[in-house]
KEROKE-564354 format. One record per residue (C-alpha): x, y, z; residue in one letter. Coordinates in Angstrom, 3 decimals, padded with zeros to 6 digits. Each point is the difference from the previous one (the first is absolute). Example, Ala and Ser with C-alpha at 12.3 -4.5 7.8 and 13.67 -1.06 7.14 Angstrom:
<atoms>
ATOM_u_v_w_resn
ATOM_012.300_-004.500_007.800_A
ATOM_001.370_003.440_-000.660_S
</atoms>
This chain:
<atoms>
ATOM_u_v_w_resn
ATOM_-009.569_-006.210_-016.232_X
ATOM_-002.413_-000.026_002.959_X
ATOM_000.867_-001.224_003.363_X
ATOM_-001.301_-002.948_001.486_X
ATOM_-002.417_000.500_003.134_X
ATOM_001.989_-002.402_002.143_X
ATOM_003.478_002.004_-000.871_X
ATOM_-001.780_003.206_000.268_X
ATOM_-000.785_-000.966_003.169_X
ATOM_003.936_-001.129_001.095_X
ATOM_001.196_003.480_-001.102_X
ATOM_-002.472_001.706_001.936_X
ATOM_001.292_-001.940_002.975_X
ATOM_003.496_000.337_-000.754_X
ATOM_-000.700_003.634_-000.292_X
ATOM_-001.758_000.152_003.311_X
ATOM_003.016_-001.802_001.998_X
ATOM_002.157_001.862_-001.359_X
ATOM_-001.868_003.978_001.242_X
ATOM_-000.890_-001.652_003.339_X
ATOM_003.791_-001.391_000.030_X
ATOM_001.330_004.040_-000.615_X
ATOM_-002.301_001.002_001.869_X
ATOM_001.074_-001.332_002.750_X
ATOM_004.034_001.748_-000.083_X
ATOM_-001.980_003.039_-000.513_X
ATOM_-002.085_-000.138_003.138_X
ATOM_002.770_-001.377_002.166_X
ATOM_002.437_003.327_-001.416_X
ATOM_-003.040_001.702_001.094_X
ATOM_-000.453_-001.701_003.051_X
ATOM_003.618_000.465_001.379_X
ATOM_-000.844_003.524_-000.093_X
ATOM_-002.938_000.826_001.275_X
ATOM_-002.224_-001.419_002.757_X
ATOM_-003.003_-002.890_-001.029_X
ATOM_-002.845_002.639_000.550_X
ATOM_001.490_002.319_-002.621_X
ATOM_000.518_-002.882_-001.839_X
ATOM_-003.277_-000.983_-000.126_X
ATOM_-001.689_003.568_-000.311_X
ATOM_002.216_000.990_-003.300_X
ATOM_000.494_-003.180_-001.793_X
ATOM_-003.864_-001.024_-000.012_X
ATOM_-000.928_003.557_-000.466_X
ATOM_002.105_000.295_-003.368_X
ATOM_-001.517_-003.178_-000.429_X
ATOM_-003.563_001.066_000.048_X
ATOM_000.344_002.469_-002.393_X
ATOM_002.157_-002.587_-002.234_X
ATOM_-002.966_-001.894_000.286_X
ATOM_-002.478_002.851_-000.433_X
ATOM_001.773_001.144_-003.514_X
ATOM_000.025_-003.602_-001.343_X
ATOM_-003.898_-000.768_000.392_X
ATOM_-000.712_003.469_-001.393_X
ATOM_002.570_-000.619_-002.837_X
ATOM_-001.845_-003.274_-000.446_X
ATOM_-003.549_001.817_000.257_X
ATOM_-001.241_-002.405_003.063_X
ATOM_-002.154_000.277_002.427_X
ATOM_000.087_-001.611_003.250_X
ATOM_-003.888_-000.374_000.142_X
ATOM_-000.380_-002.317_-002.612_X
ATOM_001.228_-002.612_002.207_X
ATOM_-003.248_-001.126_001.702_X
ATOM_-001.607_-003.401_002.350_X
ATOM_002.517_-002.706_-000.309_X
ATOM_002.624_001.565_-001.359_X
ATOM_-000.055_003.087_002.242_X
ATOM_000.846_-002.212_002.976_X
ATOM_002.239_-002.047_-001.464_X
ATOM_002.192_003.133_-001.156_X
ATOM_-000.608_001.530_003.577_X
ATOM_001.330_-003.399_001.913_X
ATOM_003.252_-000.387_-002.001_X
ATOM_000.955_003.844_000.235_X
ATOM_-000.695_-000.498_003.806_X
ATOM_002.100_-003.292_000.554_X
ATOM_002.823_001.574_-002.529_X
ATOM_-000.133_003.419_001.649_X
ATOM_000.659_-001.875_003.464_X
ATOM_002.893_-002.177_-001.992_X
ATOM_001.631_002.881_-001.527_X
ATOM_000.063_001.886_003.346_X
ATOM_001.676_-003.142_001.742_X
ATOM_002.441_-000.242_-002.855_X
ATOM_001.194_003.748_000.530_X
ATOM_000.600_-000.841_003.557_X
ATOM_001.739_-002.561_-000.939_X
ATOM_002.139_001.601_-002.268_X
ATOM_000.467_002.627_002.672_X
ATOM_001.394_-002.528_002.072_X
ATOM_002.314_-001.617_-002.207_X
ATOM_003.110_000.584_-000.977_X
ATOM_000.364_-001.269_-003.475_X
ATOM_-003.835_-000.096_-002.174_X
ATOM_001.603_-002.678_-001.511_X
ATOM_-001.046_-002.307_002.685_X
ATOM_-003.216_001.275_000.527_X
ATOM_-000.689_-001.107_-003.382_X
ATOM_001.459_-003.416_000.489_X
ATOM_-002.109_-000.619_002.846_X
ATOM_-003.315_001.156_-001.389_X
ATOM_001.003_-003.026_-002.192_X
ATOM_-002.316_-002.066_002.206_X
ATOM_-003.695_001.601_-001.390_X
ATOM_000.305_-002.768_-002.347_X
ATOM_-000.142_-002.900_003.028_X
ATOM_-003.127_002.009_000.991_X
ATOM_-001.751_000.397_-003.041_X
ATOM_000.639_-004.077_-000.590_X
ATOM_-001.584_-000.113_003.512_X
ATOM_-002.944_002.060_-000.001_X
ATOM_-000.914_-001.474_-003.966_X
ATOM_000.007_-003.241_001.565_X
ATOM_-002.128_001.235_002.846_X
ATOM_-002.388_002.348_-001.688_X
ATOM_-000.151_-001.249_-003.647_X
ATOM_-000.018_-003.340_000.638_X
ATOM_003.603_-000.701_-001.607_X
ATOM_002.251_-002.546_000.216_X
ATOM_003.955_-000.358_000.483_X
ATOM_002.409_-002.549_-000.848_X
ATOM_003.783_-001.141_000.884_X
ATOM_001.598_002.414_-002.214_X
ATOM_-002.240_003.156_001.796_X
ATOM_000.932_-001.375_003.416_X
ATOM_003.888_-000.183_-000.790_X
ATOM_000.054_003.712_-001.645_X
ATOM_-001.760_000.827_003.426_X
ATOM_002.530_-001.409_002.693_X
ATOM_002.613_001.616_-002.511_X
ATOM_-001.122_003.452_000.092_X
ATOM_-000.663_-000.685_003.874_X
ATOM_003.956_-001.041_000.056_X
ATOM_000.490_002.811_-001.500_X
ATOM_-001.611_002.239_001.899_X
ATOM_001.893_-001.298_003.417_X
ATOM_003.307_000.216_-001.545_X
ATOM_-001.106_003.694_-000.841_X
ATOM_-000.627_000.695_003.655_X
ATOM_003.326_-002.256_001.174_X
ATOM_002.130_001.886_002.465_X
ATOM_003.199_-001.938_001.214_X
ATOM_-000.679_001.977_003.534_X
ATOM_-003.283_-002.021_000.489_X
ATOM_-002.523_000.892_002.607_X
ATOM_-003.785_-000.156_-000.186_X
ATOM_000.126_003.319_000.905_X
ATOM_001.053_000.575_-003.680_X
ATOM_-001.071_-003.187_-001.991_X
ATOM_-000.965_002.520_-002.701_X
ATOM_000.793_002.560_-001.485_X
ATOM_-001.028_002.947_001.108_X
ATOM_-003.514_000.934_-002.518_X
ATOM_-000.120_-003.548_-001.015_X
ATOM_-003.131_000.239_001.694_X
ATOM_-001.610_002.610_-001.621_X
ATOM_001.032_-001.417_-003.571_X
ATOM_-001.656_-003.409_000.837_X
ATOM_-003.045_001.846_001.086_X
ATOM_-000.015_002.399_-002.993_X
ATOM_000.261_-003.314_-002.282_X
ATOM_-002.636_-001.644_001.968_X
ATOM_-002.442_003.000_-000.816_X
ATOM_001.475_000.241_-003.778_X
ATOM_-000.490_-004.023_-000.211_X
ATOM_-003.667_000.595_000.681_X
ATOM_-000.457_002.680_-001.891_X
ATOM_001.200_-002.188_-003.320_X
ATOM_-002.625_-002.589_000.951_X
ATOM_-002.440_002.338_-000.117_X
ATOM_001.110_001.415_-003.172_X
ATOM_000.050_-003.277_-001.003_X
ATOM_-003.392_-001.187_000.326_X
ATOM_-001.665_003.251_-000.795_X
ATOM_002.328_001.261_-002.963_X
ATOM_-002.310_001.241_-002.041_X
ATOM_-001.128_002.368_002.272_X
ATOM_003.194_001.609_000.541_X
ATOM_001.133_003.415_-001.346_X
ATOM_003.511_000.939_000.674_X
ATOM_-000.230_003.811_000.005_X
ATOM_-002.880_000.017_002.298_X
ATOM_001.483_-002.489_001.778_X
ATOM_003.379_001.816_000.784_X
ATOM_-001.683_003.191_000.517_X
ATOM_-002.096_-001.260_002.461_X
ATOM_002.629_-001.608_002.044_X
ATOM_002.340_003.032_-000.431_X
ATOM_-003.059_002.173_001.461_X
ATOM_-000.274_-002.252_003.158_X
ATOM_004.096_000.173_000.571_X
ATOM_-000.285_003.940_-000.035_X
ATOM_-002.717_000.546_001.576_X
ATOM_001.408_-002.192_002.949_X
ATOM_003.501_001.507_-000.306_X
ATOM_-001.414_003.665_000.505_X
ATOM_-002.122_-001.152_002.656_X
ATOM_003.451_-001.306_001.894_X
ATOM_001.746_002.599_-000.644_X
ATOM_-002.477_002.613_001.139_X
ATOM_000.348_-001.668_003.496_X
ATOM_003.784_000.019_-000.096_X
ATOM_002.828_002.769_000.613_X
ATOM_001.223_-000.709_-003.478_X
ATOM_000.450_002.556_-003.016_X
ATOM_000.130_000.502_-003.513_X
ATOM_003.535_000.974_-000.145_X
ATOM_001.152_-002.275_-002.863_X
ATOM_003.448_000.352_-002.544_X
ATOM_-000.518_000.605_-003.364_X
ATOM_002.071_-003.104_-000.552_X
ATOM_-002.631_-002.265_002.044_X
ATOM_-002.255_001.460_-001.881_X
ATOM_001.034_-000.718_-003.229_X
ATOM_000.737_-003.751_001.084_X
ATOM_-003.902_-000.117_001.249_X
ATOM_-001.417_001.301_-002.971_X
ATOM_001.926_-002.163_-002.301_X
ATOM_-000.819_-003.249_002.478_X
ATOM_-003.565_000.997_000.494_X
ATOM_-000.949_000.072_-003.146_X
ATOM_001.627_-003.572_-000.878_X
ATOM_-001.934_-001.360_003.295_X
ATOM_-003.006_001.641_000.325_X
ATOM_-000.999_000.088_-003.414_X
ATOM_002.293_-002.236_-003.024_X
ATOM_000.103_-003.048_002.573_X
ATOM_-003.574_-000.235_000.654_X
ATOM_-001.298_000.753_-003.581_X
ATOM_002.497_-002.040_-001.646_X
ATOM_-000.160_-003.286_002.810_X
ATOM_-003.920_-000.281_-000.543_X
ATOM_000.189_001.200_-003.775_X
ATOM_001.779_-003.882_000.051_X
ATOM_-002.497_-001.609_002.219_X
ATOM_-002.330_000.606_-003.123_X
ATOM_002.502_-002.489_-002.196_X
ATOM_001.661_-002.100_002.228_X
ATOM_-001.351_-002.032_003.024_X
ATOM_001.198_001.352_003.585_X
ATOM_003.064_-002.676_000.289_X
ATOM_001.529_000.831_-002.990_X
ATOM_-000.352_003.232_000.846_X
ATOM_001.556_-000.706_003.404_X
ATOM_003.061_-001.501_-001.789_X
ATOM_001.173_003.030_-001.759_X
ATOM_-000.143_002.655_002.548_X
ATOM_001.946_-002.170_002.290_X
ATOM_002.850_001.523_-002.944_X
ATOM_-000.508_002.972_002.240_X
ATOM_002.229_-001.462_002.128_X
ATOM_003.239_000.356_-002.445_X
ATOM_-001.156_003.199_-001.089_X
ATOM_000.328_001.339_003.959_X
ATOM_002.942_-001.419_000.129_X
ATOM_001.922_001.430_-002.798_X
ATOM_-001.503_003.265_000.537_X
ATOM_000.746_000.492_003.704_X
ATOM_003.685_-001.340_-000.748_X
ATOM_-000.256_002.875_-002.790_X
ATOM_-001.763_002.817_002.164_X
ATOM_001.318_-000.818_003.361_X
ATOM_003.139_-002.124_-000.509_X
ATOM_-001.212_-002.861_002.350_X
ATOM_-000.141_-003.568_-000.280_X
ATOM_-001.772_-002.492_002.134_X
ATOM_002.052_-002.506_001.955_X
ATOM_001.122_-003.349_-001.891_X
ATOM_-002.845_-002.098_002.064_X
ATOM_-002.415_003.238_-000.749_X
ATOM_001.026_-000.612_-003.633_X
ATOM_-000.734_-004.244_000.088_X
ATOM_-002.507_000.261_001.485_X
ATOM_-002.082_002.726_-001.811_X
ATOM_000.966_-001.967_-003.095_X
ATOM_-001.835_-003.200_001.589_X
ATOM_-003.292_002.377_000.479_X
ATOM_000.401_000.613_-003.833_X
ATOM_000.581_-003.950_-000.954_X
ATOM_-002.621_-000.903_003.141_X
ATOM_-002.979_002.465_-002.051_X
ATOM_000.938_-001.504_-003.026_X
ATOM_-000.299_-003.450_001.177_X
ATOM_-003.556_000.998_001.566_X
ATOM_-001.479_001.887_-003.074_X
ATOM_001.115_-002.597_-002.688_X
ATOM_-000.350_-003.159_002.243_X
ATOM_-003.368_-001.046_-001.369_X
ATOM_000.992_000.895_-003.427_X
ATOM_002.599_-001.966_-000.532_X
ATOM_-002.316_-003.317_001.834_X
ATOM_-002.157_000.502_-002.444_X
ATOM_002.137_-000.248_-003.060_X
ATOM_001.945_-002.912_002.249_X
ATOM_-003.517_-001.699_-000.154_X
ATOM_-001.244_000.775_-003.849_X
ATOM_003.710_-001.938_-000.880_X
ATOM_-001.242_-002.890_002.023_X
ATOM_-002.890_000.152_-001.878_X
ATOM_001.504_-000.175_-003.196_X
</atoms>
């Protein structure tokens, strides 16, 4: 029995939150090993040549993207090469990757905010509420009962929101222009740029390539999920479903994180951490099925 486009579409999201989600422990086992320049260097390195085998296994060729399509492809991987970077950082920083996730829970309030802006669309009541939820939820995230403004937030809540602000407008752009986009050109291309910039840091650092086998291993498994099955799988779904339902399942990733760094790492986030990352989750869903259900609200009046 063939599958229908729209649910093809929800398992190829579900299947992308749920890489980026492990992909995440693996880079933060990584991470607590090794410094963010070696980081960088190895895990997009392995993930070029992940990338490299999968468009020759697929027989592709970057230059049969040309005009339109060519810079569309070359924008995104730019904005979600400068995301991804932000969101290592970030996970650098942070204790638990658990809450990273939970805070990059607010892309959705941006892409509601720039498709208002740029493609002309409009909110309602129910999209408003699911954004001062996830908002809530964000604060209660960053609450510390020893208050200052010296530490209002947590530290790398800054670089999440960035990375999601760059991610946000990357979906847009995916958006509008979908048919133009090609998922293992685009992830190449953006894995390319990531390298390329890693090796040029690290050429102007005192670092070295003295790495574990054991980081290794946790790169190359994490890499791969990231820098390749995310990407290919997350626009794979843009093809079948439209960007906010897309939204709605990877914010799933969120649970996945959290089970798997209470599984890897034996951590758990804070009770607060906990409420309030769940809020993001119920805030996104409010957001990306708030004009659905006003519609279906307004075809009963109708009736």
């Amino acid at each position: 029995m063939p599958i229908k486009p729209r649910n093809k579409g929800y398992l190829f999201a579900l299947g992308a939150s749920f890489a980026l989600a492990n992909s995440f422990v693996f880079s933060k086992a990584a991470l607590l090993e090794i410094q963010m320049l070696q980081f960088g260097v190895c895990w997009f390195g392995m993930g070029l040549v992940w990338n490299s085998i999968y468009i020759i296994y697929r027989k592709r060729k970057l230059s049969t993207i040309r005009g339109k399509g060519l810079w569309v492809n070359i924008v995104i991987a730019v904005l979600e090469a400068l995301a991804t970077g932000l969101f290592y950082i970030a996970i650098d920083k942070m204790e638990n990757p658990a809450i990273v996730s939970f805070i990059g829970n607010i892309g959705p309030i941006f892409v509601t905010i720039l498709g208002i802006t740029l493609l002309k669309e409009r909110f309602n009541r129910i999209e408003i509420a699911g954004i001062l939820v996830t908002l809530g939820g964000l604060f209660l995230i960053n609450y510390n009962p020893s208050f200052t403004w010296e530490n209002l937030f947590l530290e790398g809540t800054v670089y999440v929101v960035l990375a999601s602000f760059f991610f946000s407008i990357a979906a847009i752009i995916a958006r509008k222009y979908n048919k133009y986009i090609e998922g293992s050109e685009l992830s190449f291309v953006r894995v390319l740029l990531l390298f390329v910039s890693f090796v040029i840091l690290f050429l102007f650092s005192s670092a070295d390539l003295e790495i574990s086998s054991r980081a290794l291993i946790n790169m190359s498994i994490g890499s791969i999920l990231e820098t390749l099955i995310t990407i290919v799988l997350a626009y794979e779904a843009f093809k079948y479903i439209e960007a906010t339902r897309n939204s709605l399942v990877l914010s799933t990733r969120s649970l996945f994180v959290l089970l798997s760094a209470y599984l890897y790492f034996h951590i758990f986030p804070d009770t607060f951490q906990v409420i309030g990352g769940m809020l993001t989750i119920f805030g996104v869903v409010a957001i990306t099925t708030g004009k659905m259900l006003m519609k279906k609200k307004g075809a009963k009046k109708i009736a």
